[in-house]
TORZA-847166 format. One line per field, with one value per residue: x, y, z of N, C-alpha, C, O in turn. Coordinates in pm, whole numbers. Layout:
N
n_xx: X  ... .
n_yy: Y  ... .
n_zz: Z  ... .
ca_xx: X  ... .
ca_yy: Y  ... .
ca_zz: Z  ... .
c_xx: X  ... .
c_yy: Y  ... .
c_zz: Z  ... .
o_xx: X  ... .
o_yy: Y  ... .
o_zz: Z  ... .
//
This chain:
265
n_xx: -1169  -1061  -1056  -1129  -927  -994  -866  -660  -852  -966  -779  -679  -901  -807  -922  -961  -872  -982  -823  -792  -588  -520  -337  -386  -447  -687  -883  -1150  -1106  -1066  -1258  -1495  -1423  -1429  -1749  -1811  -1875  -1722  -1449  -1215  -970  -826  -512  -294  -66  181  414  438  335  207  231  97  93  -148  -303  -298  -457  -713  -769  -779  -977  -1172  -1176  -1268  -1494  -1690  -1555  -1311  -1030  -729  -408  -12  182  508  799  1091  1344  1199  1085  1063  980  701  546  508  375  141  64  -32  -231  -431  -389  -393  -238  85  323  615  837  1135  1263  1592  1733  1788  1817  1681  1427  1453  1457  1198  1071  1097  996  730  598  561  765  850  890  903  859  1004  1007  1029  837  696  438  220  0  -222  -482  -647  -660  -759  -884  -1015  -756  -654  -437  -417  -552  -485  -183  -301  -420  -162  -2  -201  -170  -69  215  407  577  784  858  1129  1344  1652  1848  1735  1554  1743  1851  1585  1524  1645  1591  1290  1297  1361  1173  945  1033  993  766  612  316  197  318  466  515  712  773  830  1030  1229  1285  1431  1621  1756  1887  1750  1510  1252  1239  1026  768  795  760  927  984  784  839  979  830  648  803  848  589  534  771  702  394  552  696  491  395  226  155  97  -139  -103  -331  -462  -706  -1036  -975  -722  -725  -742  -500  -381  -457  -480  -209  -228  -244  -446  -546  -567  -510  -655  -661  -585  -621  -535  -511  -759  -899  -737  -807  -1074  -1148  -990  -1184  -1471  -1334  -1267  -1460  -1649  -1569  -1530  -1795  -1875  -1627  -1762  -2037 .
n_yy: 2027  1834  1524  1281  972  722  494  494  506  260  100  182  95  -147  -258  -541  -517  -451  -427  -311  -341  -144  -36  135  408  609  783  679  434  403  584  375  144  267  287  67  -4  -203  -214  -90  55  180  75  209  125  284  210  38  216  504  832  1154  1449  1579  1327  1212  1398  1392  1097  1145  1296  1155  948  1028  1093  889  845  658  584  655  479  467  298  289  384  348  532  805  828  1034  1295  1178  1074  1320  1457  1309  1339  1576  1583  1437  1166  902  654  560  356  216  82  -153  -176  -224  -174  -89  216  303  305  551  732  696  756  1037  1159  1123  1228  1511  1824  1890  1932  1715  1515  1461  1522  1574  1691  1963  2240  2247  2322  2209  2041  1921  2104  2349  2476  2477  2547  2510  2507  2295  2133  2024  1954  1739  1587  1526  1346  1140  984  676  438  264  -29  -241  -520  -709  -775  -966  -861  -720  -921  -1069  -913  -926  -878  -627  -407  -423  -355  -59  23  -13  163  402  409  257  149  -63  -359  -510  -838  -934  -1119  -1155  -953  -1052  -1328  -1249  -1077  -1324  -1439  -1619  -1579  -1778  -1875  -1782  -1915  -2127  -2429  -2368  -2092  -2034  -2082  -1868  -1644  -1669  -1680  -1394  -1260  -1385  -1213  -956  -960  -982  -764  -597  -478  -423  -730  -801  -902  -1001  -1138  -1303  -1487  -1522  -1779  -1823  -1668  -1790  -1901  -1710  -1623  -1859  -1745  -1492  -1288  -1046  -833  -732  -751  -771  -904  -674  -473  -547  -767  -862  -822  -862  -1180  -1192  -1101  -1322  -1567  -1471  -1499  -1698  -1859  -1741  -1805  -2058  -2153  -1969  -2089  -2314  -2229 .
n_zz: 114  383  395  660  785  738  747  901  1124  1137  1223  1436  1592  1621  1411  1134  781  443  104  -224  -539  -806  -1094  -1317  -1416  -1468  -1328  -1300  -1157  -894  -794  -894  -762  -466  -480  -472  -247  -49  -7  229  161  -90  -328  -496  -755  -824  -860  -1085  -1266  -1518  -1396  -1312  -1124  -1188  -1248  -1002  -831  -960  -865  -589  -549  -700  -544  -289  -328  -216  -9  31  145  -6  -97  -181  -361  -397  -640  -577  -620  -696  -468  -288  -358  -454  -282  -132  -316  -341  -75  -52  -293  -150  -54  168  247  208  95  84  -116  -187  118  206  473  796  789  588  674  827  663  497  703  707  528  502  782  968  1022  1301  1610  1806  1657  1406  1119  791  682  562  577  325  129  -46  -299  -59  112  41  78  299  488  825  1069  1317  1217  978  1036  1252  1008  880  1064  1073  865  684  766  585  460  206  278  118  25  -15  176  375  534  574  785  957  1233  1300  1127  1171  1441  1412  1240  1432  1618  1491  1406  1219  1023  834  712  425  271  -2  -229  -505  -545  -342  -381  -639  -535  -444  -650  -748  -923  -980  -722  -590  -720  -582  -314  -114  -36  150  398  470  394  631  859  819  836  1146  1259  1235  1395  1603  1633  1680  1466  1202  969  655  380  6  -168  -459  -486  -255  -119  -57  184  415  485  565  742  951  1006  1162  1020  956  777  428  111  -186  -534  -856  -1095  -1367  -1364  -1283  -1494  -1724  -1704  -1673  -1921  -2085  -1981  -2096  -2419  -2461  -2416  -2585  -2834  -2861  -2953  -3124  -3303  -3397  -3539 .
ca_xx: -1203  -990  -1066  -1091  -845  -1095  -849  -627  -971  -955  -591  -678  -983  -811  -1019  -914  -916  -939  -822  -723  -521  -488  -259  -433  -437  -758  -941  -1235  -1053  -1087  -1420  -1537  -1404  -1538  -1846  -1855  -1901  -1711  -1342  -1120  -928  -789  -377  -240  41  239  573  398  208  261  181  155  5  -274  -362  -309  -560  -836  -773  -803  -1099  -1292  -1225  -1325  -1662  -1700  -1534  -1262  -876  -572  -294  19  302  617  945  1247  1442  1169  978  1034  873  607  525  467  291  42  -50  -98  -364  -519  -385  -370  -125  205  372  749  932  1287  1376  1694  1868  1711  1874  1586  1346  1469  1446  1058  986  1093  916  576  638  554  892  823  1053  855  808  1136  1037  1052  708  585  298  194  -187  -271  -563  -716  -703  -719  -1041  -1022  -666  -621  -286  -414  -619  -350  -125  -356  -453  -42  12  -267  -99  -76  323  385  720  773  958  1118  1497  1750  1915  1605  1451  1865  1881  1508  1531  1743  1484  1164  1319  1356  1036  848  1080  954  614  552  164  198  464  416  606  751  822  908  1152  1255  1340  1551  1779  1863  1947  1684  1386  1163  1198  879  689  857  726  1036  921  664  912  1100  707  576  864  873  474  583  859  627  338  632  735  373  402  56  154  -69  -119  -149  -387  -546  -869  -1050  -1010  -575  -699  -754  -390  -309  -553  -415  -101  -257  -330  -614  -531  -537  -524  -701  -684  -504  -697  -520  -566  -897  -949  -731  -850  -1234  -1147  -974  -1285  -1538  -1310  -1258  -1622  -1729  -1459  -1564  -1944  -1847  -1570  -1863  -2120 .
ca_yy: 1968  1720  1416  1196  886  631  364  527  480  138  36  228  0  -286  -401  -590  -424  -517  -340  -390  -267  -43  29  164  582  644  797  586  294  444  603  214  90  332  253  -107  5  -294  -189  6  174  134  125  265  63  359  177  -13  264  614  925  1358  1507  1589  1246  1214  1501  1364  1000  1171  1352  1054  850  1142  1092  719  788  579  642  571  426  448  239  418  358  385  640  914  835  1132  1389  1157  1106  1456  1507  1240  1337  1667  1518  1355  1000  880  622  544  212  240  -53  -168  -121  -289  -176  8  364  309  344  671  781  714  836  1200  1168  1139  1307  1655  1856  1965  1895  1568  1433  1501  1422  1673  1743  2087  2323  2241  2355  2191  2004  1915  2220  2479  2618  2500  2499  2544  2440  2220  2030  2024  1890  1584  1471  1442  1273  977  931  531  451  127  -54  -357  -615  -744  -739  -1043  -800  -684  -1011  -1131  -839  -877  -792  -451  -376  -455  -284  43  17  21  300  493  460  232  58  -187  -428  -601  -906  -913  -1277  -1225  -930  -1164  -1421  -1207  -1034  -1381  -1486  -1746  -1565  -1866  -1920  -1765  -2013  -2248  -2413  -2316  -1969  -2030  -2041  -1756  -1555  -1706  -1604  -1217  -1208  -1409  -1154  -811  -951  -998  -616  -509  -384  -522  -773  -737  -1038  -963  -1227  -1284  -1537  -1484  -1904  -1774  -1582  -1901  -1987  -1617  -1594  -1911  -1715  -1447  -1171  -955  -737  -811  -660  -881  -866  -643  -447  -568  -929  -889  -749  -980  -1271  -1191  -1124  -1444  -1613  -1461  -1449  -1825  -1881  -1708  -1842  -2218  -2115  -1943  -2184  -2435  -2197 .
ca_zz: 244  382  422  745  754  789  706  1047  1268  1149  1267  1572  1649  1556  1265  993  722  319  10  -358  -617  -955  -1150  -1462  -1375  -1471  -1204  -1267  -1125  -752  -816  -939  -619  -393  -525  -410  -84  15  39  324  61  -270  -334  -676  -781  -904  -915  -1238  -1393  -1507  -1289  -1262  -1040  -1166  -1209  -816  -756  -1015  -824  -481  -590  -721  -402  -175  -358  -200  136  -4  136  -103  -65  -304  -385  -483  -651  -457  -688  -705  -363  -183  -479  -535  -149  -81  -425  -335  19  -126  -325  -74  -37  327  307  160  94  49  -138  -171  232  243  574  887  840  503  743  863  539  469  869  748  383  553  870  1002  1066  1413  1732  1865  1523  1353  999  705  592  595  548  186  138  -170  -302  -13  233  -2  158  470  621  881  1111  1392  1106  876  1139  1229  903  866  1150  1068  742  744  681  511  414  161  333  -20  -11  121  306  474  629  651  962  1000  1405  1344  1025  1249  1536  1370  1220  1539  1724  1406  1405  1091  1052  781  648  319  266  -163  -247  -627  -512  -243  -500  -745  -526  -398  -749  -751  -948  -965  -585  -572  -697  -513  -175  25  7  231  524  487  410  775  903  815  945  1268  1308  1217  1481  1738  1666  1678  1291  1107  826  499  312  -68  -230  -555  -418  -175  -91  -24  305  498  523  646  897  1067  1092  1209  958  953  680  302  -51  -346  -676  -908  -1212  -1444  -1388  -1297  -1641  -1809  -1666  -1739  -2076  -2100  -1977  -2229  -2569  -2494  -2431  -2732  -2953  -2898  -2982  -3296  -3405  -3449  -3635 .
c_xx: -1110  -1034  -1032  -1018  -890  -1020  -744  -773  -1019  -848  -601  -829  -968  -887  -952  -971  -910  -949  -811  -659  -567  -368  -268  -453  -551  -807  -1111  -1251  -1123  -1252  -1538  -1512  -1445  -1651  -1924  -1898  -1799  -1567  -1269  -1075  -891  -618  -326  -126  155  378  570  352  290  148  224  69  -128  -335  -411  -412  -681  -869  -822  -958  -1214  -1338  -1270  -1447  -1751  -1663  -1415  -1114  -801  -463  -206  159  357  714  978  1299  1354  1072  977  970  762  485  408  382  121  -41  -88  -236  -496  -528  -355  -276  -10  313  556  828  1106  1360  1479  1771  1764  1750  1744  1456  1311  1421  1304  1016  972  1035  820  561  637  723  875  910  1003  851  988  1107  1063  986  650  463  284  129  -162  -406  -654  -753  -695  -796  -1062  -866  -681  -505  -329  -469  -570  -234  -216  -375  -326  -43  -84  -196  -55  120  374  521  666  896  1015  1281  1592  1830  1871  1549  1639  1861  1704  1449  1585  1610  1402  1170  1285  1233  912  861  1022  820  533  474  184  324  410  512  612  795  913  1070  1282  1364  1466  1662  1829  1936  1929  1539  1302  1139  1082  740  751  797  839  1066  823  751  952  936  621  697  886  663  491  663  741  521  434  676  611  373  288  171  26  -42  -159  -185  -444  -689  -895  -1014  -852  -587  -650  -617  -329  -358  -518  -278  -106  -268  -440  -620  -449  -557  -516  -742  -638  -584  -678  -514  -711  -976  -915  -837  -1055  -1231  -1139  -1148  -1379  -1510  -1319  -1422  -1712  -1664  -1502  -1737  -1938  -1746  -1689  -1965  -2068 .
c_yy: 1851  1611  1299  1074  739  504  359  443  333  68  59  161  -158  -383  -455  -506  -492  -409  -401  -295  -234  -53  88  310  701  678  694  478  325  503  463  155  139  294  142  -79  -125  -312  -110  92  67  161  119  229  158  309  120  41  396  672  1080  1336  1580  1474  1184  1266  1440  1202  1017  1196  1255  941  924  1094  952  693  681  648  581  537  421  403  272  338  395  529  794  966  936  1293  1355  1164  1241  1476  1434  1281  1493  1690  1511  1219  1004  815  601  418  251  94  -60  -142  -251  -294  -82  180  377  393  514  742  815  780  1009  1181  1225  1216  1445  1690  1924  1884  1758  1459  1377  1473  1563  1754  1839  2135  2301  2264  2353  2110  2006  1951  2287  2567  2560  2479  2558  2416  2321  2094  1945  1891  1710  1473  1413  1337  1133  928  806  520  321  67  -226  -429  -728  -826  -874  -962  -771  -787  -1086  -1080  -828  -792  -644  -427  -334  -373  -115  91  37  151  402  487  345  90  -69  -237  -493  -698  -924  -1049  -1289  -1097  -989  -1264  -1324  -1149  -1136  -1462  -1583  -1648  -1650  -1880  -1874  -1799  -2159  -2290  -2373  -2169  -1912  -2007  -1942  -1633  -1588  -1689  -1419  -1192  -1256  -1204  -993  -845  -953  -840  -550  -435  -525  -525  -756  -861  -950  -1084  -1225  -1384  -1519  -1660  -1919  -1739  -1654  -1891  -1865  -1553  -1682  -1870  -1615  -1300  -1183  -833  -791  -751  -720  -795  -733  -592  -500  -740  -954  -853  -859  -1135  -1312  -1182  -1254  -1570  -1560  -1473  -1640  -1913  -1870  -1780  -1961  -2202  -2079  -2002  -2269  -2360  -2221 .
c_zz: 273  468  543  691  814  783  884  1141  1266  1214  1380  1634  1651  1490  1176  906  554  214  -114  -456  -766  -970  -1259  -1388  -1402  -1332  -1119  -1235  -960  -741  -790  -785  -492  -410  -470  -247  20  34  131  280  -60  -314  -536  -651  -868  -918  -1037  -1329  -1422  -1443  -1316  -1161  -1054  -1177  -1055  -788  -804  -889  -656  -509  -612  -608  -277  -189  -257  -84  137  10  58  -26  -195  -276  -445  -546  -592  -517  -671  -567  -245  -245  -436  -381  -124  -177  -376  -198  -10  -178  -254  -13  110  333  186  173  4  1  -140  4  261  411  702  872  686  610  806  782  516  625  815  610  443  662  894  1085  1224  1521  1784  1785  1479  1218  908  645  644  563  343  134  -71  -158  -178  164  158  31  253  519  716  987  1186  1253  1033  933  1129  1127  866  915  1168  937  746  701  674  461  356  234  199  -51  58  222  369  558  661  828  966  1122  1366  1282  1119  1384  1514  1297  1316  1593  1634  1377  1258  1088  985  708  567  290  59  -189  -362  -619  -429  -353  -601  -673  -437  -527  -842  -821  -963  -815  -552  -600  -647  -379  -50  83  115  364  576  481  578  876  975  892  1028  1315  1364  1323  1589  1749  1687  1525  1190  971  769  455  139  -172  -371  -575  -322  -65  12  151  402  609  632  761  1017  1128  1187  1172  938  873  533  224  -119  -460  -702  -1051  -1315  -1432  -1353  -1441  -1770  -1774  -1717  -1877  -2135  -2128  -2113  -2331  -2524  -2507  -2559  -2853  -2968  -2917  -3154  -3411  -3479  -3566  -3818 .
o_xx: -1085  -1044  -929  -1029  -839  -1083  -747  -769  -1089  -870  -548  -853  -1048  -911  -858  -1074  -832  -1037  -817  -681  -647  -289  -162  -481  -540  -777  -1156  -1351  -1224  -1342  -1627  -1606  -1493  -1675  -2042  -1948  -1809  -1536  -1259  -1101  -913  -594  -331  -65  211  455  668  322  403  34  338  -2  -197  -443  -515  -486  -768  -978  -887  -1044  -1325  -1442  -1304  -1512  -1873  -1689  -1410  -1072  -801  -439  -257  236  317  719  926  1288  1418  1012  913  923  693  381  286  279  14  -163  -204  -324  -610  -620  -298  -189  -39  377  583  871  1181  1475  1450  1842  1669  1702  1710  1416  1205  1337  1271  919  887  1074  805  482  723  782  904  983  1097  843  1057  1183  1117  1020  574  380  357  165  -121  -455  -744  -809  -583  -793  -1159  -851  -725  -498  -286  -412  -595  -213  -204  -362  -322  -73  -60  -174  27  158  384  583  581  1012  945  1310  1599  1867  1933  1491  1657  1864  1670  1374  1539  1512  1418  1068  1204  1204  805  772  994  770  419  513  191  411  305  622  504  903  1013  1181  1402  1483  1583  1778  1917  2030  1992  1445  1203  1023  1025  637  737  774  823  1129  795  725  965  934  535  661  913  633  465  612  716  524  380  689  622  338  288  233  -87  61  -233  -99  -479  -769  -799  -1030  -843  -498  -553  -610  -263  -318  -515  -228  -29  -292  -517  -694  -344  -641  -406  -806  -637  -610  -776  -516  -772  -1096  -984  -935  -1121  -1305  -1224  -1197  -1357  -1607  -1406  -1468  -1797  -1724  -1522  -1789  -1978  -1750  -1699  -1979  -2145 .
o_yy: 1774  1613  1232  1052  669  401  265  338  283  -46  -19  200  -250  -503  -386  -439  -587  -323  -524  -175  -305  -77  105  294  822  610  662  410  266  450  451  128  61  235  125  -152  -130  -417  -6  206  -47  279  51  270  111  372  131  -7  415  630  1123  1243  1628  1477  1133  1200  1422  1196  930  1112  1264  879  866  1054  946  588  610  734  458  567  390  452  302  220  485  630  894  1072  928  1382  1440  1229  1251  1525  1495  1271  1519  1767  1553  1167  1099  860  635  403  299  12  28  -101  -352  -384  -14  259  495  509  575  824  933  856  1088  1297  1347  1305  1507  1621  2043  1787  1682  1341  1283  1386  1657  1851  1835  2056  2358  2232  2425  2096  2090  1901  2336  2690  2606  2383  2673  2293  2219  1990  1826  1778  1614  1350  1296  1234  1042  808  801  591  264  157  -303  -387  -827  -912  -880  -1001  -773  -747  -1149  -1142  -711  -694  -549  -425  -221  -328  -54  210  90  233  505  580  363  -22  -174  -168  -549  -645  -923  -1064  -1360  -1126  -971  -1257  -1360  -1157  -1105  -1539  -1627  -1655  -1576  -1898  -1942  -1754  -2273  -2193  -2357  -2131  -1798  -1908  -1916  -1543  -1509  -1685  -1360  -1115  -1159  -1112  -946  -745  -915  -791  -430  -317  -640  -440  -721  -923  -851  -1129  -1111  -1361  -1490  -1652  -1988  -1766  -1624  -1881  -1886  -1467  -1645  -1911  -1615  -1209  -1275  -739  -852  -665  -759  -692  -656  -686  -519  -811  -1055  -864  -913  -1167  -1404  -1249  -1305  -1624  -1610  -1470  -1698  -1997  -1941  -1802  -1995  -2295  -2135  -1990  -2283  -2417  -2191 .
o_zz: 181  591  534  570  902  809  963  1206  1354  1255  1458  1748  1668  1495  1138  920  540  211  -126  -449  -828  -879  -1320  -1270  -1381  -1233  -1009  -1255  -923  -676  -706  -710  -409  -305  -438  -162  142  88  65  317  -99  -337  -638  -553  -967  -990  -1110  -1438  -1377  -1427  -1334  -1123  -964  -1117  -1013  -715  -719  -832  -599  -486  -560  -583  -174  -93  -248  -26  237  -67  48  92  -302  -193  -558  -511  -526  -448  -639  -550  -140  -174  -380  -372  -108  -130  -377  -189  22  -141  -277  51  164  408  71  277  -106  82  -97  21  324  457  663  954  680  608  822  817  511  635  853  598  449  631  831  1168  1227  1500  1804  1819  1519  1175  965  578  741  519  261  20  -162  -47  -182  261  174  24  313  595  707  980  1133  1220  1019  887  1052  1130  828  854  1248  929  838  609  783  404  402  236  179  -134  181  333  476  659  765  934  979  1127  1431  1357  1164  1435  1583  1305  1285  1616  1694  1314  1214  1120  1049  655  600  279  1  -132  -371  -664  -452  -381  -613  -715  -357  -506  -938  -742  -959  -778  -466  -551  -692  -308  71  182  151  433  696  564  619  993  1079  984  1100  1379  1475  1395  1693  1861  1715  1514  1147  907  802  482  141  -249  -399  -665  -250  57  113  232  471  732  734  840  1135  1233  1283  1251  912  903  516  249  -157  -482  -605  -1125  -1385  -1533  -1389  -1470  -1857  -1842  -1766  -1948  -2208  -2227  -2224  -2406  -2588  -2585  -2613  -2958  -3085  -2856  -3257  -3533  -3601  -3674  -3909 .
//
């Protein structure tokens, strides 16, 4: 059955919307989060983790259960496989990193993209996972065509020509922009600049720019206390916390807890 794109009928009501991340490949990560009732979707950090495809299908599968759309963050090198593998699956949207230059853009438009004469992108008839008993074409068709399509804004060469970037980004259809601070930082040569405060300019910048193209910035937080600052700029879309620091981090807390209890016994 395939799955409405509930995180689409959000973007298209203009809601804010809030998600959070995985990267651990269990399926019971997305399941767990579904669950909460209290997320939009859920984005799999697959540029950090490993991935087949059948993990894709089990991960689709468990967030179907929950009403819960994915989202998945690619590498650059293999992101036009993994793309297609994933909406296969079932994932709704698709977050593309590394776009350096606007003809990038082109690139991810025909990844995701139905190949048809209005469209122009590359993506055909694929009937996997989740039409395999019901396709049918018009169906098929639509659920492409909400497919959310997502670009990391990461690169100095990318926010250097931000206008061309941002330009080409709109004429192409693409929903969310994520701004990358610590990629940001290394390919200017400066990896610390990202905890630096002079980062802050050049990040209120690139969401200035993306509300001036109409392309929804994302803020990606790890408190909820962070939102504040990105709401006065004027996001309304956010993705907290990170499994694996929510995991570490709680651990942290309890072994240290217990440890000064049982040093003393």
């Amino acid at each position: 059955m395939i799955m409405k794109n509930s995180l689409r009928s959000a973007l298209n009501a203009r809601k804010g919307t809030i998600g959070t991340r995985f990267a651990f490949c269990d399926p019971d990560l997305a399941e767990l989060i579904g669950d909460t009732g209290l997320f939009d979707y859920a984005e799999f950090s697959a540029e950090y983790s490993v991935l087949d495809m059948k993990s894709l299908y089990h991960m689709a599968r468990a967030a179907q259960c929950a009403n819960l759309p994915l989202m998945i963050k690619l590498d650059r090198e293999g992101q036009g496989f993994w793309a297609q593998a994933a909406l296969g699956a079932g994932f709704k949207s698709i977050l593309f990193s590394d776009i350096r230059v606007p003809e990038d853009i082109d690139i991810c438009h025909k990844i995701v993209r139905p190949e048809t004469p209005n469209i122009g992108g590359k993506m055909g008839v694929k009937i996997r996972r989740s039409s395999l008993s019901s396709y049918s074409p018009e169906e098929y068709l639509k659920d492409l065509e909400s497919t959310l399509l997502c670009i990391m804004l990461e690169k100095k060469s990318a926010i250097d020509s931000i206008d061309a970037v941002l330009e080409r980004a709109k004429e192409k259809g693409v929903d969310i922009a994520q701004w990358g601070p610590a990629d940001y930082s290394l390919s200017c040569g400066a990896p610390k600049l990202m905890f630096q405060d002079d980062i802050f300019s050049i990040e209120e910048k690139v969401i200035s720019k993306c509300i001036e193209y109409n392309i929804i910035p994302r803020a990606e937080i790890a408190e909820v206390e962070q939102a504040k600052r990105y709401i006065d700029l004027g996001v309304r879309h956010f993705c907290i916390g990170w499994d694996r620091f929510i995991l570490q981090s709680s651990l942290i807390k309890m072994g240290e807890g217990l440890r000064r209890l049982t040093n003393n016994i």
